[in-house]
C-alpha positions, 0 to 999 in steps of 0.5 A: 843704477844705485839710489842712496837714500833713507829707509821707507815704513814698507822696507822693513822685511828687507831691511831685516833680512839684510839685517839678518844677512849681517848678523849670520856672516859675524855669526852673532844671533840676535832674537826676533824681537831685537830686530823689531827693536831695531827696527823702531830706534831707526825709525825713530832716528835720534839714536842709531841712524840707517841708509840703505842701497836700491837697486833696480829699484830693491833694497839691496843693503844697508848701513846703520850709523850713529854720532858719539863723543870720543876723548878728542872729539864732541862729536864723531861719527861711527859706522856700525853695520854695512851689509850689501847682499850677495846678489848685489855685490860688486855694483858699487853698493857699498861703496855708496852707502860709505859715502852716505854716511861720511856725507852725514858726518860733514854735514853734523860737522862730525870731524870724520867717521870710523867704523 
């Protein structure tokens, strides 16, 4: 079963190794502390937004998210980060977490979500 739902305070070491997951498949590095950094903005959620995939009960992928204005738009959603880890590929993770965010960008009344 897959549960959608907002980041915990106590899933921050697997949230950052799924982080890291993302960043090593775009070979981007990113040094430690800007994942803690990361990590505080989502928190903080006024910024960057995060939902993330449980399975079996385990945080088995992430999306990261925010709202900016486009040249038509007020309001826009993005997708930035979508990262569901090898183990828990092919169950529908994915797929949720889009849903998710798409269901967040109607309900700020954003007129669609790209990413």
């Amino acid at each position: 079963m897959i549960e959608i739902g907002p980041l915990r305070p106590g899933d921050r070491a697997a949230w950052e190794a799924l982080a890291r997951g993302y960043k090593r498949f775009y070979r981007a590095e990113v040094p430690d502390e800007g994942y803690e950094e990361m990590w505080r903005r989502l928190r903080r959620g006024d910024e960057v937004h995060a939902v993330g995939a449980r399975v079996d009960g385990e945080l088995a992928g992430i999306a990261h998210y925010l709202f900016h204005a486009t040249c038509w738009a007020a309001d826009s959603c993005y997708l930035q980060d979508l990262y569901v880890a090898e183990a828990a590929r092919g169950r529908g993770a994915a797929r949720a977490l889009i849903e998710r965010v798409a269901e967040a960008a109607r309900e700020r009344g954003a007129p669609g979500c790209t990413g």
